[in-house]
BALOBA-1460 file (C-alpha; in Angstrom, 3 decimals):
// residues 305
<rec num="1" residu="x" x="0.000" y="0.000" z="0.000"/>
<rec num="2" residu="x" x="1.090" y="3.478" z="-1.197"/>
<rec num="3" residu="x" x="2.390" y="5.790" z="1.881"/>
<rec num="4" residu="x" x="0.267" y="9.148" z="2.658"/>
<rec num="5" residu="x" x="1.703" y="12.652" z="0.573"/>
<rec num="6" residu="x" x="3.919" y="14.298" z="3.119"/>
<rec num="7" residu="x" x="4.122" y="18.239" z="3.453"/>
<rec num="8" residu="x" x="7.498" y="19.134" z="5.193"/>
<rec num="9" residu="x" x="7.401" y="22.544" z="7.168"/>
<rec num="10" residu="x" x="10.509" y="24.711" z="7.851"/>
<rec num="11" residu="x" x="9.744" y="28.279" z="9.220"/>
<rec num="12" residu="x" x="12.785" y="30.613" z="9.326"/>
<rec num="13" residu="x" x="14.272" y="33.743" z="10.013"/>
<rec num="14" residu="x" x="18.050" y="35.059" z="8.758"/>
<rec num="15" residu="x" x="19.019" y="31.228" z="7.852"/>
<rec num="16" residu="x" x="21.045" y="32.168" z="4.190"/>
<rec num="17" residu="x" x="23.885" y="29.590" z="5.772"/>
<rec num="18" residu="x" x="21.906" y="26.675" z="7.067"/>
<rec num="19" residu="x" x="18.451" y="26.745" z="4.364"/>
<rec num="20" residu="x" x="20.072" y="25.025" z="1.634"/>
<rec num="21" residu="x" x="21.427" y="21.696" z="3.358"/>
<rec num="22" residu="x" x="18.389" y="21.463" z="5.677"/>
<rec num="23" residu="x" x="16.155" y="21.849" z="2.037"/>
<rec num="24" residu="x" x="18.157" y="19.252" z="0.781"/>
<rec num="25" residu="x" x="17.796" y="16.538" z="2.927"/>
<rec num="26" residu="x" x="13.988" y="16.891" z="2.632"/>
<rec num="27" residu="x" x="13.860" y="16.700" z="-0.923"/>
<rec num="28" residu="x" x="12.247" y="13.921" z="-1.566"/>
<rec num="29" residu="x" x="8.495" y="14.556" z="0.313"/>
<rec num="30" residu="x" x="6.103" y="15.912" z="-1.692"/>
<rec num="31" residu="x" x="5.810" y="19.356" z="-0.584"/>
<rec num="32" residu="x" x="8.154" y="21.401" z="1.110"/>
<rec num="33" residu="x" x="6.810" y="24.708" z="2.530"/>
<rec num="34" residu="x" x="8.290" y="27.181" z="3.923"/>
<rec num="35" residu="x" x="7.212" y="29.878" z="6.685"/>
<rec num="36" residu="x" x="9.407" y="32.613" z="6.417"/>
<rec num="37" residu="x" x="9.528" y="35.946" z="8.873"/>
<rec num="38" residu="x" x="10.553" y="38.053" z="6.689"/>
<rec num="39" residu="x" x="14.265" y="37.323" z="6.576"/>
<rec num="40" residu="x" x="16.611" y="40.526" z="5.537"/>
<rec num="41" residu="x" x="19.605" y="38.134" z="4.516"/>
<rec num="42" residu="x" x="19.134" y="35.932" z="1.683"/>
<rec num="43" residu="x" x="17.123" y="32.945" z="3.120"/>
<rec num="44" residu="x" x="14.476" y="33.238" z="0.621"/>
<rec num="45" residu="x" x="16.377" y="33.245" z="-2.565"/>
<rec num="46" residu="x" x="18.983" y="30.350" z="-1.705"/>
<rec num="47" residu="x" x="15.859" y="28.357" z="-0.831"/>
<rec num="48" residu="x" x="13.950" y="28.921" z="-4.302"/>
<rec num="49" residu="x" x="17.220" y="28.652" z="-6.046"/>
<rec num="50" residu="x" x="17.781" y="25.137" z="-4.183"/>
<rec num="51" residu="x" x="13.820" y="23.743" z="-4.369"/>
<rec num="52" residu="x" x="12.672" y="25.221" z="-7.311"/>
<rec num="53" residu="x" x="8.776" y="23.920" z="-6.669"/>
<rec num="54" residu="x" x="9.160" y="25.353" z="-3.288"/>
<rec num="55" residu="x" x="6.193" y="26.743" z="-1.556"/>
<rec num="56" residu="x" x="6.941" y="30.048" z="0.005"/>
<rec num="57" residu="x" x="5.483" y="32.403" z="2.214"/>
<rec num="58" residu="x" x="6.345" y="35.395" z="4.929"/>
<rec num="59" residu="x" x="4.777" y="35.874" z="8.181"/>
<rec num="60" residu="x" x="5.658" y="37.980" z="10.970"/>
<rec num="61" residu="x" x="6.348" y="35.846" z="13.747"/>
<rec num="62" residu="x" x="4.857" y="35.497" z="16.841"/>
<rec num="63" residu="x" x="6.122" y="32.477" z="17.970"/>
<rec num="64" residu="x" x="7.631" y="29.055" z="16.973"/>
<rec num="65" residu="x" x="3.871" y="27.335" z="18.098"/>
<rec num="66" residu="x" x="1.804" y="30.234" z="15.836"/>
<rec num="67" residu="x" x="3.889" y="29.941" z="12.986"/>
<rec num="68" residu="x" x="4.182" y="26.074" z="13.143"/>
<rec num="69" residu="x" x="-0.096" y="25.668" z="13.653"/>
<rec num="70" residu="x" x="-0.286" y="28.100" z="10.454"/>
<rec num="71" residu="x" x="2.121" y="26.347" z="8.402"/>
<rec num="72" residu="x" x="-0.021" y="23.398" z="9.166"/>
<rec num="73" residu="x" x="-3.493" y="24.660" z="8.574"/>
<rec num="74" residu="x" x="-1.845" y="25.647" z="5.167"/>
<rec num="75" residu="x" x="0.077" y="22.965" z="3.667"/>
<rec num="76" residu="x" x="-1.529" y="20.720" z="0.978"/>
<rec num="77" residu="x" x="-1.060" y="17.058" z="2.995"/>
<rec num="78" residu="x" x="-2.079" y="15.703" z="6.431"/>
<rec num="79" residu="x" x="0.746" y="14.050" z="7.433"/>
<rec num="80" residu="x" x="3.002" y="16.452" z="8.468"/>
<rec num="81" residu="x" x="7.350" y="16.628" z="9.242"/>
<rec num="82" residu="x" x="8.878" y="19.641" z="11.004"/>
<rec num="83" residu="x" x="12.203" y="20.268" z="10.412"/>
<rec num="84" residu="x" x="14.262" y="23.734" z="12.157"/>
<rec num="85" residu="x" x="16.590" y="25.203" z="9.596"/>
<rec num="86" residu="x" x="19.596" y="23.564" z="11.562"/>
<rec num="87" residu="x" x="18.182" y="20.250" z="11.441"/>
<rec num="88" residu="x" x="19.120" y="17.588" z="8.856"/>
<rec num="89" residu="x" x="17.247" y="14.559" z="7.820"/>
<rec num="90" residu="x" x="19.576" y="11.489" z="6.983"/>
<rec num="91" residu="x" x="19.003" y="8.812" z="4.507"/>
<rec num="92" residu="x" x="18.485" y="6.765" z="7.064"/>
<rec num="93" residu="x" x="15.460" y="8.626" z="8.870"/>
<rec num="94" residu="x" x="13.945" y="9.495" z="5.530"/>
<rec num="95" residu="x" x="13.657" y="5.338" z="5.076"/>
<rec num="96" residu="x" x="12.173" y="5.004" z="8.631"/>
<rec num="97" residu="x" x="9.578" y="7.696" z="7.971"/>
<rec num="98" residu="x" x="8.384" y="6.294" z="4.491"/>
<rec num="99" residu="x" x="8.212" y="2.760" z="5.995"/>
<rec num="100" residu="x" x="6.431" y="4.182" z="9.006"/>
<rec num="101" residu="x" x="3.679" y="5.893" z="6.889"/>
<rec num="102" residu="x" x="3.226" y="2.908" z="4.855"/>
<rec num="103" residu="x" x="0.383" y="0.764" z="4.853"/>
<rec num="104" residu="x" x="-1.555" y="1.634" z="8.326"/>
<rec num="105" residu="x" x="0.751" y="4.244" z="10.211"/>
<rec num="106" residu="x" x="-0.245" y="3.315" z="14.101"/>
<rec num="107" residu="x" x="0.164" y="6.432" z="15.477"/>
<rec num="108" residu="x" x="-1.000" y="9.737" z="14.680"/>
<rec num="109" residu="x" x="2.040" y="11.745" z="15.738"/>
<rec num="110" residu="x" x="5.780" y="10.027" z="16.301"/>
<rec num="111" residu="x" x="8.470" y="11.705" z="18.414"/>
<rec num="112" residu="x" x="12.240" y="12.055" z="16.700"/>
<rec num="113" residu="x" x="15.533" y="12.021" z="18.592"/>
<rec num="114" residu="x" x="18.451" y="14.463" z="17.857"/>
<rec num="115" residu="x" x="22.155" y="14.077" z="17.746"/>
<rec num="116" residu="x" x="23.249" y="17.847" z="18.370"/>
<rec num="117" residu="x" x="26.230" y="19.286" z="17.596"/>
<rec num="118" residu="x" x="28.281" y="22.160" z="18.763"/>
<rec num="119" residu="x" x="30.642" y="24.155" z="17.017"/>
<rec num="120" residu="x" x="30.794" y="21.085" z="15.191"/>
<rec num="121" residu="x" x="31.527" y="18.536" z="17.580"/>
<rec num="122" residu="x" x="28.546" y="16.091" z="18.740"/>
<rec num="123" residu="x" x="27.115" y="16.336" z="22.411"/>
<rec num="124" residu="x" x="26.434" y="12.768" z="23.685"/>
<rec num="125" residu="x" x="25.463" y="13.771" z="27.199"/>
<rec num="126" residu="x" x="24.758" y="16.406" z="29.205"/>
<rec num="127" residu="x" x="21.123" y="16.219" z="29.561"/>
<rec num="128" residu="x" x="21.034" y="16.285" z="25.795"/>
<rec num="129" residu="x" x="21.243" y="12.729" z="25.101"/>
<rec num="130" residu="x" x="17.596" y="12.122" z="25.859"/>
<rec num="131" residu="x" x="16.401" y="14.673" z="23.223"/>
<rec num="132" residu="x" x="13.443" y="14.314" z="21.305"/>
<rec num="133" residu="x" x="10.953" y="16.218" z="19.223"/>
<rec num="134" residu="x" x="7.590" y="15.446" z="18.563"/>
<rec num="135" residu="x" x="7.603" y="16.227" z="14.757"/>
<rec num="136" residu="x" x="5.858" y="13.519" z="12.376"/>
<rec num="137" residu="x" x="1.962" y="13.992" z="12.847"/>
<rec num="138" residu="x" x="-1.440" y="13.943" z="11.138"/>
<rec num="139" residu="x" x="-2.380" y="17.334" z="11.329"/>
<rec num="140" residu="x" x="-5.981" y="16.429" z="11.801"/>
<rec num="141" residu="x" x="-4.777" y="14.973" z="15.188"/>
<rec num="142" residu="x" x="-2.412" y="17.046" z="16.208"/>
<rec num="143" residu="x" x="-2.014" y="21.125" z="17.498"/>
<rec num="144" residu="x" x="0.362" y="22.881" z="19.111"/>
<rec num="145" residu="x" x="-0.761" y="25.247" z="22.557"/>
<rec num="146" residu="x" x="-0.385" y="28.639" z="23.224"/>
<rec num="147" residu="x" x="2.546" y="29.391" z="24.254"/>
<rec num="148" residu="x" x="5.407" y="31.846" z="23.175"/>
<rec num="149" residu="x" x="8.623" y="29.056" z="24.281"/>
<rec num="150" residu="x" x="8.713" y="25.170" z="24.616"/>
<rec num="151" residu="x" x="5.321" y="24.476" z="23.165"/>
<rec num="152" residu="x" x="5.383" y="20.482" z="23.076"/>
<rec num="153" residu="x" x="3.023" y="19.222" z="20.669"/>
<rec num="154" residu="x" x="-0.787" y="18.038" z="21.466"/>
<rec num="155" residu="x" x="-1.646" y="15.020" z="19.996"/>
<rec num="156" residu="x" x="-4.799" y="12.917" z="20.100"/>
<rec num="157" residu="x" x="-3.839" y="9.329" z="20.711"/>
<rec num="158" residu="x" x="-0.900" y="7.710" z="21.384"/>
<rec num="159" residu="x" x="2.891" y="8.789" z="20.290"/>
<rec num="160" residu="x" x="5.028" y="6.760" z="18.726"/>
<rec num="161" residu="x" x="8.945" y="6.936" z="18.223"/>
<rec num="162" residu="x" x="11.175" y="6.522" z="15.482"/>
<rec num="163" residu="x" x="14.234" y="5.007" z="15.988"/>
<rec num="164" residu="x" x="16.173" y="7.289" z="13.557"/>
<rec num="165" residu="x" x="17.392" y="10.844" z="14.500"/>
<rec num="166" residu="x" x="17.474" y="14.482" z="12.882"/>
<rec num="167" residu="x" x="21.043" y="15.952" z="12.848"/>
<rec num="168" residu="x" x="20.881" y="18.980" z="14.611"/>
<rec num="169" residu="x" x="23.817" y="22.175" z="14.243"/>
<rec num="170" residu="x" x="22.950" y="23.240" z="17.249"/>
<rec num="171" residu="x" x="25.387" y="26.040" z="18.050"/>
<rec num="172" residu="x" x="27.561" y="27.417" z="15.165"/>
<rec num="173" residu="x" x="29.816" y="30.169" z="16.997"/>
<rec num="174" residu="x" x="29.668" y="31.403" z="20.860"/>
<rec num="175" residu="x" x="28.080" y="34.793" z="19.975"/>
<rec num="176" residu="x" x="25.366" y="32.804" z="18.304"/>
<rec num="177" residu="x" x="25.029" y="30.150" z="21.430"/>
<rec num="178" residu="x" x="24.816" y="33.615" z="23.850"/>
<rec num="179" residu="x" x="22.612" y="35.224" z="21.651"/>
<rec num="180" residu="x" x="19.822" y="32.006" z="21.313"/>
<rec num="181" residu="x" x="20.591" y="31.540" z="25.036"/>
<rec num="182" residu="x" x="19.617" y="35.281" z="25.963"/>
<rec num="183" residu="x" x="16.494" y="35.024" z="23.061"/>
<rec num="184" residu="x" x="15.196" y="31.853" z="24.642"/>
<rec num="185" residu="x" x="15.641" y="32.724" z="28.244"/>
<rec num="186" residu="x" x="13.604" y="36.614" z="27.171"/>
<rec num="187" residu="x" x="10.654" y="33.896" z="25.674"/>
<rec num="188" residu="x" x="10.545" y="31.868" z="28.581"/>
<rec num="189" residu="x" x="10.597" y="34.535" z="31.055"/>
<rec num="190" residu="x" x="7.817" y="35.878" z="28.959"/>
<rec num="191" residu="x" x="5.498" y="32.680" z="28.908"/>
<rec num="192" residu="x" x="6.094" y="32.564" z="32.849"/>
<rec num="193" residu="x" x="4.894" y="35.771" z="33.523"/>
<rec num="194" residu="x" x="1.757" y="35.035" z="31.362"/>
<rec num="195" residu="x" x="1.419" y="31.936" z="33.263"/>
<rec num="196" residu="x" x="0.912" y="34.606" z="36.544"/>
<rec num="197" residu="x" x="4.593" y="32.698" z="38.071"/>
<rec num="198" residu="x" x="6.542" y="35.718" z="39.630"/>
<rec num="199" residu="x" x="10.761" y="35.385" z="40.283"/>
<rec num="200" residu="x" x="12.555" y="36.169" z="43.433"/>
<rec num="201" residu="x" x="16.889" y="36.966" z="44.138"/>
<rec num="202" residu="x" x="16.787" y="33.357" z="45.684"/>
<rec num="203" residu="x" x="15.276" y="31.741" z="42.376"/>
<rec num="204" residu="x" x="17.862" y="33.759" z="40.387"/>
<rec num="205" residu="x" x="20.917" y="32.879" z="42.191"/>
<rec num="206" residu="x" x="19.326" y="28.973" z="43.112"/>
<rec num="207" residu="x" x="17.883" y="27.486" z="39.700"/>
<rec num="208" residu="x" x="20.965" y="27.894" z="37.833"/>
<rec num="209" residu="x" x="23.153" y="26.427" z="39.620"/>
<rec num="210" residu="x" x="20.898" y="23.412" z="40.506"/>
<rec num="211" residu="x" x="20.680" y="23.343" z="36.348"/>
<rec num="212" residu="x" x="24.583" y="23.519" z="36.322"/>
<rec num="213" residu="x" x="24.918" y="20.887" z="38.994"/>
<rec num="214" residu="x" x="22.288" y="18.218" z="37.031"/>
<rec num="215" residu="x" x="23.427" y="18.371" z="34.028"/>
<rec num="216" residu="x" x="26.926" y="18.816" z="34.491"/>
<rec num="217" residu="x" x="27.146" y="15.668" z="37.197"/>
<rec num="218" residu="x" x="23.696" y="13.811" z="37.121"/>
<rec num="219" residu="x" x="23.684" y="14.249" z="33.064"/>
<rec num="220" residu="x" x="27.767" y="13.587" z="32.944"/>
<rec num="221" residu="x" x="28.402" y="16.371" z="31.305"/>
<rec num="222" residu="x" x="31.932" y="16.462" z="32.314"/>
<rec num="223" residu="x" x="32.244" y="13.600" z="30.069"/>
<rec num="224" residu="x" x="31.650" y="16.246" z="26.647"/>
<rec num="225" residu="x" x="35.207" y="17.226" z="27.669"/>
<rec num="226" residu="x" x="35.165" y="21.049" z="26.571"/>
<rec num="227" residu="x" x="31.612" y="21.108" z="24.650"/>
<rec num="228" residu="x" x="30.136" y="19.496" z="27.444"/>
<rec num="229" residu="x" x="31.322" y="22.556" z="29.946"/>
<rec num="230" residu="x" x="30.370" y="25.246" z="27.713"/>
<rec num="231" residu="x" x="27.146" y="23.700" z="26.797"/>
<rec num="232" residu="x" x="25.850" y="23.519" z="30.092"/>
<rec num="233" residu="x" x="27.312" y="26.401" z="31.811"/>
<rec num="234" residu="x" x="25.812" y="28.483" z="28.954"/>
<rec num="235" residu="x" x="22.346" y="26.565" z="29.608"/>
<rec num="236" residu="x" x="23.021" y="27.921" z="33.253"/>
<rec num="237" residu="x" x="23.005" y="31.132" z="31.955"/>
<rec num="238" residu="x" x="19.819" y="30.849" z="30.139"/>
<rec num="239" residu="x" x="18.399" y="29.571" z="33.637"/>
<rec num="240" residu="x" x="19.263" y="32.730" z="34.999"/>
<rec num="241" residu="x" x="18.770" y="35.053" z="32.539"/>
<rec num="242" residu="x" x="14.892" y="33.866" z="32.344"/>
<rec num="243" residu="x" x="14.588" y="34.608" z="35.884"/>
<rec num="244" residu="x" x="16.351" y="37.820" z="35.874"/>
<rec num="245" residu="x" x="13.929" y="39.071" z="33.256"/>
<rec num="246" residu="x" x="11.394" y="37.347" z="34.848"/>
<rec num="247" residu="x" x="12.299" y="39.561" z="38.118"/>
<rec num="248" residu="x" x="12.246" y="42.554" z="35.830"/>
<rec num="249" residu="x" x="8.762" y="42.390" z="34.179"/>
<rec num="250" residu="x" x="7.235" y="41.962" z="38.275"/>
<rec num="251" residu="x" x="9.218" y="44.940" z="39.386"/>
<rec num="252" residu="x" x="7.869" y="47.062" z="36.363"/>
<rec num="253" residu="x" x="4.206" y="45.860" z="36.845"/>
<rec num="254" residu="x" x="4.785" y="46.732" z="40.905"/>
<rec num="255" residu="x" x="5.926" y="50.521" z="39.167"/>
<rec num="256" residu="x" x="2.902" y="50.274" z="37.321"/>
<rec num="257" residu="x" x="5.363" y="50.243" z="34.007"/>
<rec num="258" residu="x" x="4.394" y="48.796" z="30.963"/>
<rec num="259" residu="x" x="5.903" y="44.920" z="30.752"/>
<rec num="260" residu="x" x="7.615" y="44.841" z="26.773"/>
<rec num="261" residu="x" x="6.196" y="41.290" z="26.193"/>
<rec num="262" residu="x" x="6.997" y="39.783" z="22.806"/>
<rec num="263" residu="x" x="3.941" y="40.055" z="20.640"/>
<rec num="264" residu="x" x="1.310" y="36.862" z="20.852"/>
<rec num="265" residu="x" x="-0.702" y="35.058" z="18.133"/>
<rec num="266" residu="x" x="-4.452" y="36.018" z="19.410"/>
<rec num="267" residu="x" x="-6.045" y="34.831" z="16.449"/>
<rec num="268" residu="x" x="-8.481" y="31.931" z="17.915"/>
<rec num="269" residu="x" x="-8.235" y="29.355" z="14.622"/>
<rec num="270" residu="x" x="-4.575" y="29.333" z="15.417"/>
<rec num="271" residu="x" x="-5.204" y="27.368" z="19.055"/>
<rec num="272" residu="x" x="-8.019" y="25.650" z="17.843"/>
<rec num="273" residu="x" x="-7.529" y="21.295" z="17.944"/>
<rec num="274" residu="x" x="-9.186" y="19.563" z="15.510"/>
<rec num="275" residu="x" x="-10.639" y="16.434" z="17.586"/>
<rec num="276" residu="x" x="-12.411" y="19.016" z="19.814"/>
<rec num="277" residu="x" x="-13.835" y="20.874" z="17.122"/>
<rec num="278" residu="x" x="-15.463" y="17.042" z="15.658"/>
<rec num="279" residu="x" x="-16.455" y="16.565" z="18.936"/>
<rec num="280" residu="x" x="-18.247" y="19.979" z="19.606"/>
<rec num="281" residu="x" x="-19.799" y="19.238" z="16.385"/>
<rec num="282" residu="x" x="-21.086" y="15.926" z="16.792"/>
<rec num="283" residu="x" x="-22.417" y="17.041" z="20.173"/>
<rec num="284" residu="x" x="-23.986" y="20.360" z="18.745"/>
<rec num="285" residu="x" x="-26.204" y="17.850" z="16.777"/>
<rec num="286" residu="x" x="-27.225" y="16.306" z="19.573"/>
<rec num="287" residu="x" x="-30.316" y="18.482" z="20.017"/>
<rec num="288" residu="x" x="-31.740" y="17.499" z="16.411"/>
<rec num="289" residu="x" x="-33.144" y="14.450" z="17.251"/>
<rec num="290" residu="x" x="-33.058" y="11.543" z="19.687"/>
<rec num="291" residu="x" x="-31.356" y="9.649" z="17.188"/>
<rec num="292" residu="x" x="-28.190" y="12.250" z="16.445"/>
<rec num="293" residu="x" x="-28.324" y="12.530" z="20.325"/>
<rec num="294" residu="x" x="-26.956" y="8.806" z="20.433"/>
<rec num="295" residu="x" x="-24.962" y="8.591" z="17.297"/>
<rec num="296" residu="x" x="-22.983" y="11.751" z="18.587"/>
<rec num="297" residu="x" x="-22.635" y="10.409" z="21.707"/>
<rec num="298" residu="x" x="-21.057" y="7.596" z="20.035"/>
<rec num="299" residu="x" x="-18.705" y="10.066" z="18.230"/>
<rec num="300" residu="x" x="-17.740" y="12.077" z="20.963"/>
<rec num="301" residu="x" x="-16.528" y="8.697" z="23.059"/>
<rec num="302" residu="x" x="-14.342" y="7.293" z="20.257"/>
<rec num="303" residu="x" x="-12.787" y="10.909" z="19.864"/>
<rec num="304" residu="x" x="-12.296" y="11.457" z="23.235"/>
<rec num="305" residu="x" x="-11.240" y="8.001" z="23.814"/>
């Protein structure tokens, strides 16, 4: 039996030295699409000039979760495969994830590992060795929440895992590792603050260290040799810069200040998931007759369950 079409979705920003290579090792699904915020380097032409049949468009974004739940509400297949602009897909996964889809696919989403590399040397522990991403799905099954940083995926039904994993050129230089560090740590302070969690000295000078201390000893670190120390004492530092800004945005709303949030998807279609929508509709017919009433009843129980 024929596998499903898959769409492949790559959203970037400034990527002209990664797009090409991560293209590349997607060519072979059947669409590629690519989110794009509006890019002022040359992202945009090296990826038309490298997929010709590309499908482009730009976006201000307003988070990796908005732009990834557009992307899928857009593309032209179901089954879905996100892939970061630093992220490679190797022979060997693209086999796994054609077999997978083959026949009856068992799962509606399936979780990928990574093998991450920094300034190009591959991290095998510190905390990193567990990674995965949730990134094959059916999109009718799957949605991302709302939230600015670390949005894990939502999926309706069970999660399987590929054996396979993306490459991932995770830190290129140690301006860019400060600068993603300090970006990440702003978003998460951000999406705690929205969550109503407020930050205190003790949290700033406690959390990173207990992150430096886990992943460091507990997550053998120390066994990355050099990597391994700058990886986690700069993950330290994104510990404590969250809570510093975190800190920050209480003491300006205690000055009655305004709090410079980063800007939030509040378009309601964007947060909307799919199985609840069938559901609300097969319930909403419940008022039509006795009948409806059971058969959507009958509905809402196999979605839910």
């Amino acid at each position: 039996m024929p596998r499903p079409p898959i769409s492949v979705l790559v959203h970037t920003y400034n990527e002209a030295d990664q797009i090409a290579e991560c293209l590349r090792s997607v060519a072979w699904a059947d669409e590629i699409y690519l989110l794009d915020s509006f890019s002022t380097d040359r992202t945009v032409e090296i990826a038309r000039e490298t997929i010709p049949s590309l499908h482009v468009e730009q976006r201000v974004s307003l988070g990796s979760a908005a732009q990834k739940n557009y992307g899928m509400d857009r593309a032209s297949h179901d089954w879905i495969l996100v892939i970061d602009a630093d992220e490679r897909v190797t022979a060997e996964l693209r086999d796994e994830i054609i077999e997978t889809l083959s026949g009856s696919p068992r799962n509606w989403a399936y979780s990928i590992g990574r093998r991450n590399f920094i300034l190009g040397e591959e991290l095998r522990f510190s905390g990193l060795q567990r990674d995965r991403v949730t990134r094959l799905f059916h999109r009718k099954h799957a949605r991302y929440p709302n939230r600015r940083v670390h949005a894990d995926l939502v999926v309706d039904g069970t999660l399987g895992r590929l054996r396979e994993k993306y490459l991932h050129y995770y830190v290129r230089s140690l301006d860019h590792f400060g600068e993603k560090m300090t970006r990440y740590g702003t978003w998460g302070a951000a999406q705690l603050f929205l969550d109503g969690r407020r930050a205190s000295r003790y949290q700033m000078l406690t959390h990173p260290v207990i992150r430096f201390l886990r992943d460091y000893i507990l997550n053998l670190g120390f066994l990355d040799g050099t990597i391994g120390m700058l990886s986690v004492w700069m993950h330290a530092y994104y510990t404590f810069w969250k809570y510093a800004k975190l800190w920050e945005y209480c003491q300006l709303e205690r000055a009655g200040k305004p709090v410079p949030l980063p800007a939030l998807d509040l378009e309601a279609e964007r947060w909307l998931r799919p199985w609840e929508q069938r559901r609300d509709q097969a319930l909403n017919v419940a008022t039509e007759s006795p009948e409806a009433a059971a058969e959507a009843e009958s509905i809402a129980t196999k979605i839910v369950s």
